[in-house]
VEXFIRO-671864 format. One record per residue (C-alpha): residue number from 1; residue in three letters; chain; x, y, z. Coordinates in nm, 2 decimals. Layout:
N
<node seq="NUM" type="ALA" mol="A" x="X" y="Y" z="Z"/>
...
This chain:
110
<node seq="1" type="UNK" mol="A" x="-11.06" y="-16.66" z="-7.16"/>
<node seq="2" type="UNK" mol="A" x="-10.88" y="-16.64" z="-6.84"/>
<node seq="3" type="UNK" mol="A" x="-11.02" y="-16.64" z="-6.49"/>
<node seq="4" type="UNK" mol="A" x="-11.14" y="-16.27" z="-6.40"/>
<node seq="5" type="UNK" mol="A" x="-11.02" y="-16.07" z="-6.08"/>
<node seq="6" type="UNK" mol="A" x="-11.17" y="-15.79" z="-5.94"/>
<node seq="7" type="UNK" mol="A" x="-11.09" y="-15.44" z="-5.96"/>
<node seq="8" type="UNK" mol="A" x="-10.88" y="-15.42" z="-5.64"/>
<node seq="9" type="UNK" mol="A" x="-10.67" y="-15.71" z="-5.74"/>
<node seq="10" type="UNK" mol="A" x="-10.58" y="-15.46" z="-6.07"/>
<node seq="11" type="UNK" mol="A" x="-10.53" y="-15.19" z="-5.87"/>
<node seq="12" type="UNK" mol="A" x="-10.27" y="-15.40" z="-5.67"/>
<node seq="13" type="UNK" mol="A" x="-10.01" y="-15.42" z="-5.98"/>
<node seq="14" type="UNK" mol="A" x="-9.75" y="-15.11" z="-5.97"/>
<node seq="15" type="UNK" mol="A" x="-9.67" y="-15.06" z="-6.35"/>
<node seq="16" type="UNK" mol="A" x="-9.42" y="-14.78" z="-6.43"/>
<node seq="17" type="UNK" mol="A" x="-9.26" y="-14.67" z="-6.72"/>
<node seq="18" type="UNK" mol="A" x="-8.87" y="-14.73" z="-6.66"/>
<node seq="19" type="UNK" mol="A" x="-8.59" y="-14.59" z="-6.94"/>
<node seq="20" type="UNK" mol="A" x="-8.35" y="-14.87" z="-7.03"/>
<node seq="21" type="UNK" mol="A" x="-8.01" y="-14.80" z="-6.92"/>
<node seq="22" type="UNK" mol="A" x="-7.82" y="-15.08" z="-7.01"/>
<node seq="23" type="UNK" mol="A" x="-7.90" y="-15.40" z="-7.18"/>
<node seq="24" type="UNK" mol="A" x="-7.71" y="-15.77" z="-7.20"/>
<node seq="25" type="UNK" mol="A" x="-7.78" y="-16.16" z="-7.31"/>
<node seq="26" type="UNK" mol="A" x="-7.81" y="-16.37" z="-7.06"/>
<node seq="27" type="UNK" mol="A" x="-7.47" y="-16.60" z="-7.09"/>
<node seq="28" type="UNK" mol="A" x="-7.59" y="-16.98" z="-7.17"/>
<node seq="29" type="UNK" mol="A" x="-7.98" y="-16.88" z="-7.26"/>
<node seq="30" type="UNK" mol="A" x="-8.16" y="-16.85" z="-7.57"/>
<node seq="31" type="UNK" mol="A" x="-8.41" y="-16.65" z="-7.43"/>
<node seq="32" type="UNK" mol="A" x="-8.30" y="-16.39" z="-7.19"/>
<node seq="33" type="UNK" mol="A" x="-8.20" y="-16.01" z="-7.12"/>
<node seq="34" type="UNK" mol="A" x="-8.10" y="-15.85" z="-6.82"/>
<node seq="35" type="UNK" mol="A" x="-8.16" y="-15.48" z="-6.82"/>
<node seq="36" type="UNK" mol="A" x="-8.08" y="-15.20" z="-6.57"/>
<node seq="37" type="UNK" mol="A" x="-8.39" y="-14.98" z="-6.61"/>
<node seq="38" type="UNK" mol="A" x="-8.45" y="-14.63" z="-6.46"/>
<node seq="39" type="UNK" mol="A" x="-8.75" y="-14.57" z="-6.26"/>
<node seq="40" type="UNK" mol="A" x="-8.65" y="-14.19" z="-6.19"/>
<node seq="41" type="UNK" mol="A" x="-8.71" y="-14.09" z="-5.77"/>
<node seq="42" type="UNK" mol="A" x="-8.81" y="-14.50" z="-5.77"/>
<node seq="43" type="UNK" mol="A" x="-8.47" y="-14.61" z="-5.85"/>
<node seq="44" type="UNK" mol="A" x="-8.26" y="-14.85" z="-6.09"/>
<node seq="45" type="UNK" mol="A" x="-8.37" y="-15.20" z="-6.08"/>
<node seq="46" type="UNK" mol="A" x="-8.21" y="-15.51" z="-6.25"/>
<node seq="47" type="UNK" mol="A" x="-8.49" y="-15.68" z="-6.45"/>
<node seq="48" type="UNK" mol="A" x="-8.45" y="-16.00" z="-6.69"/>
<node seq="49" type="UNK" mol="A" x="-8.67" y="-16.08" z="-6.95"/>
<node seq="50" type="UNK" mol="A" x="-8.73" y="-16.36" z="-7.21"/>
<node seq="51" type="UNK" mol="A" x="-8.70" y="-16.19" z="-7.52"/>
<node seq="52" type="UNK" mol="A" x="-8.41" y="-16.22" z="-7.68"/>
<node seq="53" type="UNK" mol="A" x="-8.54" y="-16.43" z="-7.95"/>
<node seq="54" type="UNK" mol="A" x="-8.69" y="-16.11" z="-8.09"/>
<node seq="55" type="UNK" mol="A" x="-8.52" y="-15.85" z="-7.95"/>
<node seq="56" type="UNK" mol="A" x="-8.12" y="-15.72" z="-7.94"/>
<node seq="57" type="UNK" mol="A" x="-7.99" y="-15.59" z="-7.61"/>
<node seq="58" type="UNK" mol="A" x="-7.87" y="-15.30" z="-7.85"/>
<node seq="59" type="UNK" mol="A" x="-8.19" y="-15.19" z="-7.94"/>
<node seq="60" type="UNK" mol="A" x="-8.34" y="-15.17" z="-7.60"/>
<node seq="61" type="UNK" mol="A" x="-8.12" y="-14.91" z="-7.47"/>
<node seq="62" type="UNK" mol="A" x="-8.29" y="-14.61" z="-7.43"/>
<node seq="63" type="UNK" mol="A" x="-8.65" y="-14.76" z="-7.48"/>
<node seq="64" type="UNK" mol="A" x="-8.89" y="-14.62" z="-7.23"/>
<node seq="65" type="UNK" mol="A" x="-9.11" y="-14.92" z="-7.15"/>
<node seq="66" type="UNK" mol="A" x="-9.40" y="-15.04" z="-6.89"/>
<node seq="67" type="UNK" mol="A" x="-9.29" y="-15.25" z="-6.62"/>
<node seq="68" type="UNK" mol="A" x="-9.46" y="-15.43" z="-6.28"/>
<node seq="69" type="UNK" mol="A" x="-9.21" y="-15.29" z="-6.03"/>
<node seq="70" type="UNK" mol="A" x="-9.38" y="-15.46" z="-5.73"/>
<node seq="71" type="UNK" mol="A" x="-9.40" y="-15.85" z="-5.80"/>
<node seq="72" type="UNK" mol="A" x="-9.16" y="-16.03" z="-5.55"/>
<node seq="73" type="UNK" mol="A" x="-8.85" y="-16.07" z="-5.65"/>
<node seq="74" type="UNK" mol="A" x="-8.74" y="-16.39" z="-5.88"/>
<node seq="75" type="UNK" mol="A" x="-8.40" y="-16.53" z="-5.96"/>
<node seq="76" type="UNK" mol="A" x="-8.30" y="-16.64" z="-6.34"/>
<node seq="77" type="UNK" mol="A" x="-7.99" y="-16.84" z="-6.41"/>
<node seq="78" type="UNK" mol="A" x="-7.84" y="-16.64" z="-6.07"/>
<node seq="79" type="UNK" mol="A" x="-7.99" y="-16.32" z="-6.16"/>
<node seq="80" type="UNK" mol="A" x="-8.23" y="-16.15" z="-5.93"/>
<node seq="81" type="UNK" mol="A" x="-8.49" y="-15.98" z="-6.14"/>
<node seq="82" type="UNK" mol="A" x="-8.67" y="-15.69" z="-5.96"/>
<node seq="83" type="UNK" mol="A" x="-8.96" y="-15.65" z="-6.18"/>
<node seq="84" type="UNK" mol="A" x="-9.14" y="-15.75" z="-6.50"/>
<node seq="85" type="UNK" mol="A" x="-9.14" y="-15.62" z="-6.85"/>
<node seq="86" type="UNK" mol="A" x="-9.49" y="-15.57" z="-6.98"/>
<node seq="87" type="UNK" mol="A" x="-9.53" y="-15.66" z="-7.35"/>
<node seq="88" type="UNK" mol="A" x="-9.77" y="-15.80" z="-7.64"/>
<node seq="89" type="UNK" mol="A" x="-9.71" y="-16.15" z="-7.79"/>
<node seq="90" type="UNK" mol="A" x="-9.83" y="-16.32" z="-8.09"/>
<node seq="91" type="UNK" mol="A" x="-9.77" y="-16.62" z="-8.31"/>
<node seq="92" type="UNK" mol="A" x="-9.51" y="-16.36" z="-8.50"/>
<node seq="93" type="UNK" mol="A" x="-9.34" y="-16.28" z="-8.14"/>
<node seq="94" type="UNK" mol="A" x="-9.32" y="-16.02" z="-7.92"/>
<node seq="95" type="UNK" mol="A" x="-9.41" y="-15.65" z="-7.97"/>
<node seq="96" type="UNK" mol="A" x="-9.28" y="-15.33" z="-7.72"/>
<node seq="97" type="UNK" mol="A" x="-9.56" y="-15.14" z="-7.58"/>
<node seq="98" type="UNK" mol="A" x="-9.43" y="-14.81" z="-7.55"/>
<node seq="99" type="UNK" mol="A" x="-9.60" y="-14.44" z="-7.44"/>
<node seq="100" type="UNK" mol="A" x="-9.75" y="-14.22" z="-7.68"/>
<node seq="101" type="UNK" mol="A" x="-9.55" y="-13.92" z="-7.60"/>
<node seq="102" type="UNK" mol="A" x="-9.28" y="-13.85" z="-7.38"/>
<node seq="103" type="UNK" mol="A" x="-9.30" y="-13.91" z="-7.00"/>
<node seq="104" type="UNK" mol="A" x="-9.04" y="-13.90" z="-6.69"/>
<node seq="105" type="UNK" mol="A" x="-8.87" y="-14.25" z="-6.60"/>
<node seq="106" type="UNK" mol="A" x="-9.10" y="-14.39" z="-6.30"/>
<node seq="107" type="UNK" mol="A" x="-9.45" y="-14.21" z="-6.45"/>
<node seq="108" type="UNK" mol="A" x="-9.72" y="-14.48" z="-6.29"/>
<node seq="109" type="UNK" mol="A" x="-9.95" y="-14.61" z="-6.57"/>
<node seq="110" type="UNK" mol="A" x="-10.33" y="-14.55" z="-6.44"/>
């Protein structure tokens, strides 16, 4: 189990649901993808993520998925990645958590 934090350290976390615009491998990596993703009124942001081994840049365009939009910045292999993807992982990869119905690019998850 992992160490616990309280309530207000959750409540810290800005996750959004952002609308994949545009989707590319990494050159020279095995693992990653940079996306442009649409936050709506919050704006595009450049995010990188390490799952390419599962998943093609092709079929991420157009996914609406939960991100952390307020973690500082980090650079990958020269790419500044404004956020992180949030998604499920098992021994058989990863797995795209995605809304039940149909909300607006930027929607804050509560």
């Amino acid at each position: 189990m992992s160490d616990e934090i309280s309530y207000n350290d959750f409540a810290k976390l800005d996750i959004r649901i952002g609308t994949i615009l545009a989707a590319e491998r990494v050159p020279e990596t095995d693992k990653l993808i940079k996306c442009t993703v649409d936050f709506g009124d919050f704006g595009e942001r450049t995010i990188v993520s390490g799952i390419a081994e599962w998943k093609t840049p092709e079929a991420l365009v157009g996914k609406r998925l939960p991100y952390i939009v307020n973690l500082a910045p980090r650079v990958l292999k020269g790419i500044e990645s404004q956020g992180m993807l949030l998604a499920a992982s098992d021994d058989n990869g990863v797995a795209l958590l995605y809304p039940e119905r149909d909300v607006a690019s930027g929607t804050p998850l509560r």
